[in-house]
C-alpha positions as CSV (number, residue, x, y, z in Angstrom):
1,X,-30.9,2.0,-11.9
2,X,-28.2,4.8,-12.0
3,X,-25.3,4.2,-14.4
4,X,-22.0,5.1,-13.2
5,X,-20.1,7.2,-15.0
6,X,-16.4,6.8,-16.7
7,X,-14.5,8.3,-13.8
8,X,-17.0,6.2,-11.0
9,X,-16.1,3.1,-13.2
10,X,-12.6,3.8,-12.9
11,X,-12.8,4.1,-9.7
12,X,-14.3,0.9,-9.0
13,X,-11.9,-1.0,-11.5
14,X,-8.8,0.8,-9.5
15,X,-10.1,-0.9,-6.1
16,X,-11.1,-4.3,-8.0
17,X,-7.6,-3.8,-9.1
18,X,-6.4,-3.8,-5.8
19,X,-7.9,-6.7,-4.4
20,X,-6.7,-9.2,-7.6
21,X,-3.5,-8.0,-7.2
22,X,-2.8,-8.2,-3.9
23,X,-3.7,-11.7,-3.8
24,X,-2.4,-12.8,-7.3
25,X,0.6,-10.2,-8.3
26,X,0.7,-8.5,-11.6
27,X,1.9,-11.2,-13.6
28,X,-1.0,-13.6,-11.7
29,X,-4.0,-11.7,-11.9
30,X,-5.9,-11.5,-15.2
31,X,-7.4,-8.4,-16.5
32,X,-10.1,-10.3,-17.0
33,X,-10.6,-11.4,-13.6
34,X,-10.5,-7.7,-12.5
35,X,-13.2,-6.9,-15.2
36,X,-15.2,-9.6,-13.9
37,X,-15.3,-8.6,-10.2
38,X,-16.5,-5.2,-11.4
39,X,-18.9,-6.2,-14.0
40,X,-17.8,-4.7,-17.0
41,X,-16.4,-6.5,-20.2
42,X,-12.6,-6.4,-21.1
43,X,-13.2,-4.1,-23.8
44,X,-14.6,-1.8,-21.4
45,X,-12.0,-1.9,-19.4
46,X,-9.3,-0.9,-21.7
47,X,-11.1,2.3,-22.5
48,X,-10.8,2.8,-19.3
49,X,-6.4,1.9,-18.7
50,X,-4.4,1.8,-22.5
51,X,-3.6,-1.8,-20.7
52,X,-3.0,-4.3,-17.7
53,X,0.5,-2.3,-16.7
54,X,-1.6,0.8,-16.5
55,X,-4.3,-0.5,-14.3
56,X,-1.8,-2.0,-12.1
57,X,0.1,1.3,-11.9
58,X,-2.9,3.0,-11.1
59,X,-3.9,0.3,-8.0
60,X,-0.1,0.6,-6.6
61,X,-0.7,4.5,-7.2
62,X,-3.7,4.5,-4.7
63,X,-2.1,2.1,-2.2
64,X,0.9,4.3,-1.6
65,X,-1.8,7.5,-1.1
66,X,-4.0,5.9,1.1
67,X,-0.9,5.0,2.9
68,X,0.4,8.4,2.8
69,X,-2.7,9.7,3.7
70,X,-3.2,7.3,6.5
71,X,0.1,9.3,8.0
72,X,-0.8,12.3,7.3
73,X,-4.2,12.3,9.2
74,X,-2.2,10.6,11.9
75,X,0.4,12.7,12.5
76,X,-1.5,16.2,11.9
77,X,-0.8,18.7,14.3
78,X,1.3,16.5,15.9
79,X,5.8,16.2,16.0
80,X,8.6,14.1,17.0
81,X,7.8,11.3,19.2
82,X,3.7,12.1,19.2
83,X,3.8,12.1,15.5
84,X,6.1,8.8,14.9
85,X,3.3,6.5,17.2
86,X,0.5,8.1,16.0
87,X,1.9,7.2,12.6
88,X,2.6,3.9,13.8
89,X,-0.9,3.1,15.3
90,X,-2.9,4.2,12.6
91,X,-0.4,2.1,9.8
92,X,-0.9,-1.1,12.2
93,X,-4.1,-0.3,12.8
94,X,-4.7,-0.3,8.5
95,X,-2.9,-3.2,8.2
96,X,-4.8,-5.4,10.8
97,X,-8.3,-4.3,9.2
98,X,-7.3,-4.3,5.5
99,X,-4.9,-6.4,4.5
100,X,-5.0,-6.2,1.0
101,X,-3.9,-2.8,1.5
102,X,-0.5,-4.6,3.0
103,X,-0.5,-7.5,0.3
104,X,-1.1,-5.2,-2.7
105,X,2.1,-3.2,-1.5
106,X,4.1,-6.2,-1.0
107,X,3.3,-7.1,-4.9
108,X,4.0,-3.7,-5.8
109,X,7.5,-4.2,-4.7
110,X,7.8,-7.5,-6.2
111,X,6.3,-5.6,-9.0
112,X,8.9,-3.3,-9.7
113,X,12.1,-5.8,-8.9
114,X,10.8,-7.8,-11.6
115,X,10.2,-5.2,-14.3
116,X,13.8,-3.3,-13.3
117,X,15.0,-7.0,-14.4
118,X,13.6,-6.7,-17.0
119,X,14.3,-3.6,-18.2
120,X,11.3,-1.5,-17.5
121,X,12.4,1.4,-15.5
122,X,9.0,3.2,-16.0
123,X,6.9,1.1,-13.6
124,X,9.7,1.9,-10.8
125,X,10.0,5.3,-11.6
126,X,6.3,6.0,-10.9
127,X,6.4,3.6,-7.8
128,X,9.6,5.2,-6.7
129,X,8.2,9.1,-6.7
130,X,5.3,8.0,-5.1
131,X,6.8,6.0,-2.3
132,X,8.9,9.8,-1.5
133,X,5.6,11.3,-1.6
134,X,5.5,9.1,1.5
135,X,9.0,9.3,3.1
136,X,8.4,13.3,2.5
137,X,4.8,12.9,4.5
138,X,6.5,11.4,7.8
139,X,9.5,13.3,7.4
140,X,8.5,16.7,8.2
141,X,6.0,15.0,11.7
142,X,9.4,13.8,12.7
143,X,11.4,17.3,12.9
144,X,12.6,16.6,9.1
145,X,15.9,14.1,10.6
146,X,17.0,11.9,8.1
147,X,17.5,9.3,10.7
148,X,14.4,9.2,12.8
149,X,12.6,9.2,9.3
150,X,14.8,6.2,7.9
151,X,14.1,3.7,10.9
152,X,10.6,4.7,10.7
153,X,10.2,3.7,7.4
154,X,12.6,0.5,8.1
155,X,10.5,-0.4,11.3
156,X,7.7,-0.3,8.7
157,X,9.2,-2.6,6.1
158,X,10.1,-4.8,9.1
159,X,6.4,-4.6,10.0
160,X,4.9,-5.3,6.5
161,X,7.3,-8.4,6.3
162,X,6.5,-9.8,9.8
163,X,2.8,-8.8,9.0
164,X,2.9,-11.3,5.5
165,X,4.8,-14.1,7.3
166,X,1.9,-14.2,9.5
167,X,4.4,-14.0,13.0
168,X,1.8,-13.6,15.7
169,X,1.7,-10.5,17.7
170,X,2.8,-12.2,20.7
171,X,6.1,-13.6,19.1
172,X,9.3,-12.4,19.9
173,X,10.4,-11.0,17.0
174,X,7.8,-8.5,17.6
175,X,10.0,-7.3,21.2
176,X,11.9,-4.5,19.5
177,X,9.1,-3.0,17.5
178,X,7.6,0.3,18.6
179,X,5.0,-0.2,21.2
180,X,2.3,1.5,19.1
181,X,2.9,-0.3,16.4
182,X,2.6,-3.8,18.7
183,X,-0.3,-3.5,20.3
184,X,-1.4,-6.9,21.4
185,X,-4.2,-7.9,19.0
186,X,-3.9,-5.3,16.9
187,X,-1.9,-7.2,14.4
188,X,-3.9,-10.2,14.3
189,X,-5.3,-11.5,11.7
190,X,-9.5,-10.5,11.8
């Protein structure tokens, strides 16, 4: 048997990380139950992260790149109009086939409300830069217009909310949505 080393280990703790938080938050998910789903003690894990806040930080870290990237391999080569339902599609069609990618960035928001409450602006700043890593990655696809960028992003939020409600694709409150990003099916649950 091949033993993985520090950086593959981290690696598989960072996606573990992922899938506990997304279904249980950061204040519901135990390190311990992400050590457990990738076999490694606690100890082990924290010479891996200083701690649970870094782990977490490090799972909503990868979420918002593989979101970024998502958009940036969609809308490559592409602008304006091509770009923004290409960007759609591919986000939609992320969503629909991993959805702990959506849930883990719903409790990364949730996340960061609740440590600005509590006076931990650190968390936030790190989410914040990453998340105009992302507005930056759309924005230039959709000739660099603060508005067409905005709604994109809004439609998204919309999206991601409608998404975690569970409103069928076939509701109506999917009607004003970008056709792309409504394909019938697409958003249903798998």
């Amino acid at each position: 048997m091949v033993r993985m080393s520090a950086e593959e280990r981290r690696e598989s703790v960072i996606r573990a990380a992922m899938s506990e938080f997304a279904r249980g938050g950061y204040y519901g998910t135990s390190t311990e139950a992400i050590a457990k789903r990738v076999g490694v003690s606690q100890p082990y894990l924290f010479r891996l992260f200083p701690g649970k806040k870094a782990i977490f930080l490090a799972a909503a870290e990868r979420c918002t790149e593989d979101t970024r990237r998502t958009f940036e391999e969609a809308a490559k080569g592409l602008e304006g109009e091509e770009a923004l339902h290409a960007m759609a599609d591919a986000y939609t069609k992320v969503i629909a086939e991993q959805p702990e990618r959506l849930l883990m960035q719903m409790q990364v928001y949730v996340a960061v409300g609740a440590a600005e409450e509590a006076g931990d602006h650190e968390f936030g700043e790190a989410v914040r830069a990453g998340w105009m890593r992302l507005w930056d990655t759309v924005h230039l696809p959709l000739g660099a217009d603060l508005g067409e960028t905005a709604t994109f992003m809004a439609y998204g939020m919309l999206i991601n909310c409608l998404v975690s409600m569970g409103f069928p694709p076939e509701h109506r409150v999917w009607e004003g949505v970008y056709p792309s990003a409504r394909t019938k099916g697409r958003l249903e649950k798998g």
